[in-house]
RODRENRO-818294 format. One line per field, with one value per residue (C-alpha): residue number from 1; residue in three letters; y, x, z. Coordinates in Angstrom, 3 decimals, always signed. Each point is the difference from the previous one (the first is absolute). Example, Ala and Ser with C-alpha at 12.3 -4.5 7.8 and 13.67 -1.06 7.14 Angstrom:
<pts>
resi	(1_2)
resn	(ALA_SER)
Y	(-4.500_+3.440)
X	(+12.300_+1.370)
Z	(+7.800_-0.660)
</pts>
This chain:
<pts>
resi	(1_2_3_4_5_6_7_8_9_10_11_12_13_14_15_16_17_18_19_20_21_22_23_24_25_26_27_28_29_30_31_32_33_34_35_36_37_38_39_40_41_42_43_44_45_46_47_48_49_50_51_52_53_54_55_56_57_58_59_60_61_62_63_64_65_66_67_68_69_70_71_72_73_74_75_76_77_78_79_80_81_82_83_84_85_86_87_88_89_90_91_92_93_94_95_96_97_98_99_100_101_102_103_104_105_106_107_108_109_110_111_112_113_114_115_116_117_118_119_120_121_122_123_124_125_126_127_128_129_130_131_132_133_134_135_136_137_138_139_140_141_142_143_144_145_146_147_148_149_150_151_152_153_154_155_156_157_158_159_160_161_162_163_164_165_166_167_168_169_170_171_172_173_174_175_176_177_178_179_180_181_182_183_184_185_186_187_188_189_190_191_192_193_194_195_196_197_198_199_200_201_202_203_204_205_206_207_208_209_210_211_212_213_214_215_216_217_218_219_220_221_222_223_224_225_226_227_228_229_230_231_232_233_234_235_236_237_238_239_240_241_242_243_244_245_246_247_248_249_250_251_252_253_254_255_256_257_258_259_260_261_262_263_264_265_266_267_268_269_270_271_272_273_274_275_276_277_278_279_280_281_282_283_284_285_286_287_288_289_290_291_292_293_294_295_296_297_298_299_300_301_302_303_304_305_306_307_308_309_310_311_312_313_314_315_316_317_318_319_320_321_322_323_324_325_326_327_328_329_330_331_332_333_334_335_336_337_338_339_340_341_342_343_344_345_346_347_348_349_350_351_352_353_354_355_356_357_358_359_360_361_362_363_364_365_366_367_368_369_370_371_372_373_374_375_376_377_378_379_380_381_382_383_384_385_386_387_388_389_390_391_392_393_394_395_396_397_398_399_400_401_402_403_404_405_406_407_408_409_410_411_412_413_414_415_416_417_418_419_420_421_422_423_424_425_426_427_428_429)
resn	(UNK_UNK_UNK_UNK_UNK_UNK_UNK_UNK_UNK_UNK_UNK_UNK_UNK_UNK_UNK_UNK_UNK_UNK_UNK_UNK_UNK_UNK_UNK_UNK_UNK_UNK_UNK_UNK_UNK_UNK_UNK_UNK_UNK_UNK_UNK_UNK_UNK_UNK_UNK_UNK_UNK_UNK_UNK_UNK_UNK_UNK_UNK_UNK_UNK_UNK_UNK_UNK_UNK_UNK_UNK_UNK_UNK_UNK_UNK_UNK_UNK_UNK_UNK_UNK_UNK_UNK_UNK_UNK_UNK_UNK_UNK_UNK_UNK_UNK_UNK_UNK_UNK_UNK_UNK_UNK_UNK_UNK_UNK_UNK_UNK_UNK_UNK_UNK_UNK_UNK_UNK_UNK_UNK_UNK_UNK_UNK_UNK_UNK_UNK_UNK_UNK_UNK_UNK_UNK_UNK_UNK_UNK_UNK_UNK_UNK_UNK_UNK_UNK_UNK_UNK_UNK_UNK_UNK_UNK_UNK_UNK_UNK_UNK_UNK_UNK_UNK_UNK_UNK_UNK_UNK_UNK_UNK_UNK_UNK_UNK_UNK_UNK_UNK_UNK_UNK_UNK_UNK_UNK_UNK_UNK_UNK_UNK_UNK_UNK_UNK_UNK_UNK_UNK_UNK_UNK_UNK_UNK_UNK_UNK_UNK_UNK_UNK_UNK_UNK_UNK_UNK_UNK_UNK_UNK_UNK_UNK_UNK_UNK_UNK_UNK_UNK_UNK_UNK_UNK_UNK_UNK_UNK_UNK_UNK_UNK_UNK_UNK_UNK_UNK_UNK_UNK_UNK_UNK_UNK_UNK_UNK_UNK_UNK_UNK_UNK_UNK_UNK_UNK_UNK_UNK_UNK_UNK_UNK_UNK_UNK_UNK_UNK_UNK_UNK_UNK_UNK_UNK_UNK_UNK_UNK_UNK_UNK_UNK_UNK_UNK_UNK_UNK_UNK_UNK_UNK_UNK_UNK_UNK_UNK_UNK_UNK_UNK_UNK_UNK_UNK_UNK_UNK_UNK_UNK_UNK_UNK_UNK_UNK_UNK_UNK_UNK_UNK_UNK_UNK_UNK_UNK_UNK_UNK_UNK_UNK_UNK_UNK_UNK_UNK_UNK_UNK_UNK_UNK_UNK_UNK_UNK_UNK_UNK_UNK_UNK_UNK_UNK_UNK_UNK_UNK_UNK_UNK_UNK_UNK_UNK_UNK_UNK_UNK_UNK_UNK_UNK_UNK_UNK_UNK_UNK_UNK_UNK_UNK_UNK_UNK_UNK_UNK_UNK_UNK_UNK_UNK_UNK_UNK_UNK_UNK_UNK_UNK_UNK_UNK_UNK_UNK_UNK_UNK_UNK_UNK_UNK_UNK_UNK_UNK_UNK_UNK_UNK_UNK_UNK_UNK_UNK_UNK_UNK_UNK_UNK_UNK_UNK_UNK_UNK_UNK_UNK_UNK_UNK_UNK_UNK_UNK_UNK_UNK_UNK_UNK_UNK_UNK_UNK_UNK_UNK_UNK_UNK_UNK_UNK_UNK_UNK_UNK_UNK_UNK_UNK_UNK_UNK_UNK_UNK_UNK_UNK_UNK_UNK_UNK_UNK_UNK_UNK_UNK_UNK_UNK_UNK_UNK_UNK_UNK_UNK_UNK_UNK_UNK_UNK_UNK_UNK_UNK_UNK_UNK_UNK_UNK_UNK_UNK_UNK_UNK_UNK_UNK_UNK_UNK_UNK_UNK_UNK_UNK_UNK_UNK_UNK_UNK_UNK_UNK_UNK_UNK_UNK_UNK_UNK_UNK_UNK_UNK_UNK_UNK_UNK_UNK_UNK_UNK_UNK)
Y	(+87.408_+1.217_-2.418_+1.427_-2.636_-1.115_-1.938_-3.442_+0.293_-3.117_-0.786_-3.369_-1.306_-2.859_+0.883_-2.226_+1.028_+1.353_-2.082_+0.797_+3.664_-0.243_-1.635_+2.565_+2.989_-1.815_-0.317_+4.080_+0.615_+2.087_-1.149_+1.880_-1.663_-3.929_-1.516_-2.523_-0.902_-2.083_+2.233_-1.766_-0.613_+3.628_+0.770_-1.287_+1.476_+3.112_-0.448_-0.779_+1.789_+2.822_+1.916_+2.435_-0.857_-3.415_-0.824_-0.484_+1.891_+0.363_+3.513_-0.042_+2.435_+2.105_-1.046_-3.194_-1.227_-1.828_-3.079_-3.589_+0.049_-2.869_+0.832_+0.375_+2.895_+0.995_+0.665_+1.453_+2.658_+0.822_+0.055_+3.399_+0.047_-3.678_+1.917_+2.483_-2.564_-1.624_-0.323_+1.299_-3.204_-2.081_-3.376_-1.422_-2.835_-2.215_-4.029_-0.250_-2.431_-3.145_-2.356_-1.192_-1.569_-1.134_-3.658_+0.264_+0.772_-0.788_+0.909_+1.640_+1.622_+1.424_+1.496_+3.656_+1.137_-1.252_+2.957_+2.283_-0.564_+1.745_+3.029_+0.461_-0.315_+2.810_+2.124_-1.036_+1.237_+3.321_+0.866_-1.147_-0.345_-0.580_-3.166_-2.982_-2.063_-3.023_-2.491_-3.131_-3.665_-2.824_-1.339_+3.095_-1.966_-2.928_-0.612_+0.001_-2.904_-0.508_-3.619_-1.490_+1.598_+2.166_+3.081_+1.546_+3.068_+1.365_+3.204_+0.578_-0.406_+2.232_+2.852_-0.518_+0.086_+2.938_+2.233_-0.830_+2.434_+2.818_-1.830_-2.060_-2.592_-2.631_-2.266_-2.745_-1.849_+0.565_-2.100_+2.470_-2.030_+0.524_+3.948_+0.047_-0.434_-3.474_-1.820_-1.662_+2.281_-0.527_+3.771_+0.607_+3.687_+1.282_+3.783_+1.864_+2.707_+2.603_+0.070_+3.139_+1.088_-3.252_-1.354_-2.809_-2.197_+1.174_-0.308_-2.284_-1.211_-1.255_+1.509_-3.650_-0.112_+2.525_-0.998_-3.258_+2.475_+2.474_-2.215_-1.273_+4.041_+0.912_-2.799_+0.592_+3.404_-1.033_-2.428_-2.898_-2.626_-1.707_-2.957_+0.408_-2.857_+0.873_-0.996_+2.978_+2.222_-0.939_-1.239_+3.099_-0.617_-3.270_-0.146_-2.357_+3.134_+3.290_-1.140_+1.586_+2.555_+1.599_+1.388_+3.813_-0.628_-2.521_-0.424_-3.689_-1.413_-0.279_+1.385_-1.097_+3.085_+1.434_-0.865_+1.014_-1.363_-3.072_-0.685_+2.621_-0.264_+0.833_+3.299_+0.835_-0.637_+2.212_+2.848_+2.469_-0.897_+0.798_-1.655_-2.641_-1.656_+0.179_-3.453_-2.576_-0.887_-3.915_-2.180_-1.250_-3.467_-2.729_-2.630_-3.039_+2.106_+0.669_-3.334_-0.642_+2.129_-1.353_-3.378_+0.934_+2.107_-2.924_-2.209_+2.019_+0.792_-3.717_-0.651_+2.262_+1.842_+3.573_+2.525_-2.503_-0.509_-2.966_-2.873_-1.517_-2.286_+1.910_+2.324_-2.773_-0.724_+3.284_+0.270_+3.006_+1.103_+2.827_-1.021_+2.598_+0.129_+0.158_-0.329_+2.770_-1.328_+2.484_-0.428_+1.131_+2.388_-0.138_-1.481_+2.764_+2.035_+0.193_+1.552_-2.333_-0.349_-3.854_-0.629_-0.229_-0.857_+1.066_-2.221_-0.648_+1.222_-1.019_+2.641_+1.726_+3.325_+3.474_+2.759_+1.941_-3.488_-0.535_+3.588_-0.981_-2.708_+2.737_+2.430_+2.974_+1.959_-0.310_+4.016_-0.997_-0.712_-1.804_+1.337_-1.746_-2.946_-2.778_-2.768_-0.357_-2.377_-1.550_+1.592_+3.453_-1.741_+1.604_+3.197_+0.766_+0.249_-0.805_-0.231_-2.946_+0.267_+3.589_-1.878_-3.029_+2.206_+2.332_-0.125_-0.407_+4.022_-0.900_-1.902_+3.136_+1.993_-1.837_+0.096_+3.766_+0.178_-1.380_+1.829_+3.492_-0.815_-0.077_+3.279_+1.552_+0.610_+1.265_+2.261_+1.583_+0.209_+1.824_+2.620_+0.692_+0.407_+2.217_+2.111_+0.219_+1.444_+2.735_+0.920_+0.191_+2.088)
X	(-151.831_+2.252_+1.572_+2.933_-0.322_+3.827_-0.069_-3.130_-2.240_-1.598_-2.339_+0.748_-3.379_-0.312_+3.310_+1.013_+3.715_+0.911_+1.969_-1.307_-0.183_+3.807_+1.102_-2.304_+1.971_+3.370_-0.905_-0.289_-4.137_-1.498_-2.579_-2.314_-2.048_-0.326_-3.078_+0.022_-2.406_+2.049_+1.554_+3.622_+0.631_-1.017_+1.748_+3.648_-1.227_-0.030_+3.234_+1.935_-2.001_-1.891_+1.847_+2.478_+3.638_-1.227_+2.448_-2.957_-3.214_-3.138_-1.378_-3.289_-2.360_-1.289_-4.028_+1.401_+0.042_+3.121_-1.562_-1.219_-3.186_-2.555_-0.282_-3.824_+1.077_+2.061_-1.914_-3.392_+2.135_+2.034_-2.620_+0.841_+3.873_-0.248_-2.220_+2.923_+2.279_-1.721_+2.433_+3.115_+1.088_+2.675_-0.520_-2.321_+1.833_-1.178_-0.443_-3.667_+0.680_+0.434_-0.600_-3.895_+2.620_+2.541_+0.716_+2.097_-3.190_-3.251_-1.455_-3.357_-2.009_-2.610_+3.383_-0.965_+3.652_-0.528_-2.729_+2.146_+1.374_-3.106_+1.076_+3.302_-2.064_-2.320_+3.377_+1.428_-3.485_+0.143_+3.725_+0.166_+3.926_+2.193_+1.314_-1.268_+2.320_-1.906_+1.839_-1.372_+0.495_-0.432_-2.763_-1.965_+0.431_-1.513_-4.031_-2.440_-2.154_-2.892_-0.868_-2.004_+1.870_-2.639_+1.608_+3.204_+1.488_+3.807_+1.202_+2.874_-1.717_-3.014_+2.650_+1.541_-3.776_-0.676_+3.098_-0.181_-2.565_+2.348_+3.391_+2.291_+0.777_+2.495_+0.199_+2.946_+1.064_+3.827_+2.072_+2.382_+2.771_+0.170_+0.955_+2.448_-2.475_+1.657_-3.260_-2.291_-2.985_-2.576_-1.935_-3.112_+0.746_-2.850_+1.513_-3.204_+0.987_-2.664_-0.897_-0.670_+3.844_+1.665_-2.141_-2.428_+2.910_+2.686_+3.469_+2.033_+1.787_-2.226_+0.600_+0.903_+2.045_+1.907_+0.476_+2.052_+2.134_+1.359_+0.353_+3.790_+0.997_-2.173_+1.605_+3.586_-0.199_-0.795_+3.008_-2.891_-1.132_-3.095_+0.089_+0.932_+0.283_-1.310_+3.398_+1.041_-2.505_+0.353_+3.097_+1.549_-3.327_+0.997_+0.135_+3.189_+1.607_-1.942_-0.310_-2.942_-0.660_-3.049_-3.132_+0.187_-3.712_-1.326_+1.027_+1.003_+0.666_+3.601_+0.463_+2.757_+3.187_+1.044_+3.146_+1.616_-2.040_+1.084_-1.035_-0.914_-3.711_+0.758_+1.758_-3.016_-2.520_+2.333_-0.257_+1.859_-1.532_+2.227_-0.201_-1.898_-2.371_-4.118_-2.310_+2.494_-1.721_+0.370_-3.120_-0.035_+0.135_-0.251_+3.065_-2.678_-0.520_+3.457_+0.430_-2.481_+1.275_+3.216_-1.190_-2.350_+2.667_+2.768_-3.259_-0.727_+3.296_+0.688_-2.594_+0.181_-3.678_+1.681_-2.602_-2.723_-2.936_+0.492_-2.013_-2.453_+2.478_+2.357_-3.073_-0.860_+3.745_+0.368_-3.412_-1.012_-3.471_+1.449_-0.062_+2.037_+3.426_+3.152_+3.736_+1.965_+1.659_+3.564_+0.710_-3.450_-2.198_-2.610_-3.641_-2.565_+0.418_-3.570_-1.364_+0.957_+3.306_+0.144_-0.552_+3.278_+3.280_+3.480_+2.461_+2.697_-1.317_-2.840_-2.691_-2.511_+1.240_+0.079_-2.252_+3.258_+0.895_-3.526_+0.461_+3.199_-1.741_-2.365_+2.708_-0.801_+3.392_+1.347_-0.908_-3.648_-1.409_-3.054_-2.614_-2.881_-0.404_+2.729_-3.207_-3.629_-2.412_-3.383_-2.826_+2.402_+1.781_-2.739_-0.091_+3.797_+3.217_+2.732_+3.874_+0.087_-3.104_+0.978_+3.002_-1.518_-3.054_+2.362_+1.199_+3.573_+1.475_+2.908_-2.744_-1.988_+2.328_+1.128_-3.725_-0.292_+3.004_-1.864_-3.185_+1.896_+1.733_-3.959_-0.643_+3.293_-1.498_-3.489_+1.763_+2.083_-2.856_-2.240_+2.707_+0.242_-3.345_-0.433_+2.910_-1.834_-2.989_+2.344_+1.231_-3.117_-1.704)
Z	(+53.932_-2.597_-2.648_-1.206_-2.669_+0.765_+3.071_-0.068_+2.998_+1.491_+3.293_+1.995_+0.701_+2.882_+0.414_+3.118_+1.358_-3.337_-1.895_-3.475_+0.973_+0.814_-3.242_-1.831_+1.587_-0.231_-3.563_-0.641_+0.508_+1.934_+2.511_+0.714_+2.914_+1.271_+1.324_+2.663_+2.793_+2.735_+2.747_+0.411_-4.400_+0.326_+2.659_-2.084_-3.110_+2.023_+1.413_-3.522_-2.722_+1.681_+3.109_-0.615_-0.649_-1.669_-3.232_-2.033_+1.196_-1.603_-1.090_+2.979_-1.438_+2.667_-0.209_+1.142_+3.689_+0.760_+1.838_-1.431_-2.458_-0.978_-3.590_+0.531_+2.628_-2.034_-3.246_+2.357_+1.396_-3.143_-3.237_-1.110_+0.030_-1.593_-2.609_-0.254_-0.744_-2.893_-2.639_+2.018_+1.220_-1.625_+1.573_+2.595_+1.227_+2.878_+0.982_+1.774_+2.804_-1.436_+3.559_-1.720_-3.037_+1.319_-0.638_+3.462_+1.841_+0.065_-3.441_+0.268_-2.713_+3.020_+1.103_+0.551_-0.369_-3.844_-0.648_+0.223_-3.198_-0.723_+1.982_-2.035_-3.327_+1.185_+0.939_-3.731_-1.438_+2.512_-0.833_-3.325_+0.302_-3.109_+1.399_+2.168_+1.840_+2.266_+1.588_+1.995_+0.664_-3.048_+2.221_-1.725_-3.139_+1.038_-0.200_+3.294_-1.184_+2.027_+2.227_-3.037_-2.712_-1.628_+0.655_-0.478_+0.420_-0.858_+1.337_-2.418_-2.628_+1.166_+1.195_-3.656_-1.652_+1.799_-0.800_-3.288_-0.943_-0.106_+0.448_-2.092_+2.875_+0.231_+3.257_+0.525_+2.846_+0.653_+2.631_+1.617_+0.020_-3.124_+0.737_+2.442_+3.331_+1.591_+0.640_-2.274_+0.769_-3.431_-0.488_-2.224_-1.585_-1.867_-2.161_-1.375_-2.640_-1.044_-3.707_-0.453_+0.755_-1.180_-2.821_-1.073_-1.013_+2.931_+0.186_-2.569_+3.135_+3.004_+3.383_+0.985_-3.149_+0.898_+3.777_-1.182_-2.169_+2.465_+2.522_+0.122_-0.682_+2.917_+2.461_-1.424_+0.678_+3.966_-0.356_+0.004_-2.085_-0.722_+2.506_+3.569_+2.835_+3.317_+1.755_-2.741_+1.355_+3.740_+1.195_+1.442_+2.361_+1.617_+3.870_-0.351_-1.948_+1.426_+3.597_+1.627_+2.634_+2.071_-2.548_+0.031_-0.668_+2.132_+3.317_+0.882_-3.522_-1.270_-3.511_-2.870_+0.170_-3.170_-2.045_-3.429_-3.226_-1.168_-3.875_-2.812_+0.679_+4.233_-1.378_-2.153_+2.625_+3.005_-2.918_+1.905_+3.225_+3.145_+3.341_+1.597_-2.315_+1.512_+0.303_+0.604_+3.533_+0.200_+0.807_+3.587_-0.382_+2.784_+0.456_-1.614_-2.725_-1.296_+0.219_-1.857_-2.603_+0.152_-0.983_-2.990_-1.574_+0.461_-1.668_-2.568_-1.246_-0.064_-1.719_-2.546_+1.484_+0.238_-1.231_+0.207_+1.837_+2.788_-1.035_+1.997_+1.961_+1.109_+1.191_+2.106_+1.288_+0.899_+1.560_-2.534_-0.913_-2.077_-4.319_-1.244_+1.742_-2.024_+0.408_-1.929_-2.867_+0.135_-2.947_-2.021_+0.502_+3.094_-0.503_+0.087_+3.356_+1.799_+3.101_+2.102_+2.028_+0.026_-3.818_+0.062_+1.739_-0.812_-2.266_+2.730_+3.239_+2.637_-0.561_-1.968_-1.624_+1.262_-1.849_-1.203_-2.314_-1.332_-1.069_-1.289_-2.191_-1.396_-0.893_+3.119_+0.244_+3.246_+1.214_-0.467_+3.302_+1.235_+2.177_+2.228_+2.227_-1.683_-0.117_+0.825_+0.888_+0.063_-1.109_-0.149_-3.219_-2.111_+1.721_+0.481_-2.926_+2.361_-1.311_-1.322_-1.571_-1.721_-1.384_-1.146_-1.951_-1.525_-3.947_+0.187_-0.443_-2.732_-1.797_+0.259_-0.976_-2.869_-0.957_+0.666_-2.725_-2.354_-0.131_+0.440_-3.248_-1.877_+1.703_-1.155_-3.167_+0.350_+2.912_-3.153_-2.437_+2.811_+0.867_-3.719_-0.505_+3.461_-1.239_-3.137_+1.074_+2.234_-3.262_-1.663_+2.752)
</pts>
């Protein structure tokens, strides 16, 4: 690979669907290749960052096979061109899975998923990139203490120990709402900077820093601003508006028809996009059920419980098992969006929400289209990345992007110093 020194190249470890990757290219770098092991988040990675005629389309190199990778497959059958890249490579950005810390789940430190955190550290130490960008769940941050308390153990701060040998690091937990993404959503960034180009002492502004100081600029220029609702983000999707038709792609399902943006943020999210709008299929939901539904939202609007987890009695009215339901609140952002379809239920109408508006909440444009089964199940959920799953795991793309912003404008910089000093030694010779 040849760094012409102008344009920042990064690789998009544990990449999932690509939603880092996509704000990363939006933002002006150059990818260079994506890692990720799950057949269908590969398979819409693929289809929106990798095949011909893409709008944004990473630069494949052509010792690399096309298909998903475990990272420990991945490194095996690559050593020598990872050896060859030592020192080429901008930015290794990536968010190991984060299901083993998630505060949403069932936090396990035996977790295997949480060893590979190792994995990326041996690809930071192989690759020796310029730039580390990590991104995970603030569950990472919090300590595994074991049954009688004698031992602990804290990931963050072992990832931060670690990197800290040849890194400046700085870690911070940023809500998204914060940034323009309408849902609450709290992120653990960790941004490792090597030494040896930036200095002992670093920047006098902090990556972080500088994050807060571009942002309104960035979002102004998108005709956005920094806090969105989800009625904002959504309402050109609701059934009482769009109407529905039959699912181009699944026969038997009904799916929510397309109509003119609404709001600033719709317009920003259709981004050009033309046509019917992909992964609005509706849940099928039996007669008991919307009724159901019908009832809680009336309940928790009344009640002021919109956004909040139904307490304990009204699980027991409603004869509900299920702890973390939610109500929409339209007119803040949404709660966190997870991997699973009934988490939560529209603001004003009878069901759970479509993959298209959970990708709405995480800031996918509207051309970017899902691939894979829509859910899984049983023992399969820790085998398969379906839709809503890809959407759910992904970092929201404008708040990569706004992040890929900021560490391009560090580069910038050495970029000019190193094409002065390569011109130099042209001259010289």
């Amino acid at each position: 690979m040849q760094n012409d020194w102008r344009i920042p190249v990064f690789v998009d470890v544990f990449a999932g669907c690509g939603g880092l990757s996509l704000g990363l290219l939006r933002a002006g770098w150059r990818g260079l290749f994506a890692i990720e092991k799950d057949r269908f988040a590969f398979a819409t990675l693929k289809a929106n960052l990798i095949d011909d005629g893409t709008r944004y389309r990473f630069d494949w190199p052509d010792w690399l096979e096309k298909r998903p990778w475990t990272i420990e497959e991945f490194e095996e059958a690559h050593r020598k061109q990872l050896n060859n890249l030592r020192g080429k490579v901008d930015l290794l950005a990536g968010g190991p899975p984060c299901q083993g810390f998630s505060s949403a789940g069932r936090r396990r430190q035996s977790d295997p998923r949480n060893q590979l955190v190792e994995r990326y550290l041996e690809l930071v130490d192989l690759l020796r990139p310029r730039m580390v960008l990590i991104e995970n769940v603030r569950g990472i941050t919090y300590d595994f203490v074991s049954s009688d308390g004698s031992l602990r153990r804290n990931f963050a701060e072992e990832l931060v120990g670690r990197l800290m040998k040849r890194y400046l690091v700085y870690a911070e937990t940023i809500r998204c709402s914060s940034f323009g993404v309408p849902q609450e959503r709290p992120r653990f960034f960790i941004i490792g900077m090597l030494k040896s180009e930036f200095g002992d002492r670093g920047p006098l502004m902090t990556p972080f820093e500088r994050l807060v100081s571009i942002r309104d600029s960035f979002l102004r220029e998108r005709g956005l601003t920094p806090h969105v609702t989800c009625k904002q983000a959504i309402s050109d999707l609701e059934l009482a508006r769009a109407g529905k038709g039959p699912c181009a792609d699944s026969k038997g399902y009904e799916a929510l028809l397309t109509i003119a943006p609404r709001t600033r943020y719709q317009i920003a999210m259709r981004d050009g996009h033309q046509g019917p709008i992909s992964d609005t299929r509706l849940a099928k939901h039996r007669p008991h059920i919307v009724k159901r539904f019908e009832q809680i939202i009336a309940e928790c609007k009344a009640t002021g419980r919109l956004n909040v987890q139904l307490n304990s009695a009204m699980r027991d009215r409603y004869g509900l098992k299920k702890k973390a339901i939610r109500v929409l609140d339209p007119s803040k952002p949404a709660p966190t969006i997870t991997s699973m379809p009934d988490d939560l239920l529209h603001y004003s109408e009878p069901r759970t929400l479509t993959v298209r508006e959970n990708a709405r909440l995480q800031t996918f444009p509207d051309w970017f289209v899902f691939k894979g089964k829509y859910t899984t199940g049983g023992h399969r959920r820790a085998q398969e990345i379906p839709r809503f799953t890809q959407v759910a795991n992904a970092v929201p793309p404008l708040l990569a992007e706004m992040f890929g912003e900021c560490l391009m404008s560090y580069l910038m910089p050495l970029s000019l110093e190193k094409r002065g000093a390569a011109q130099g030694l042209e001259l010289a010779g």
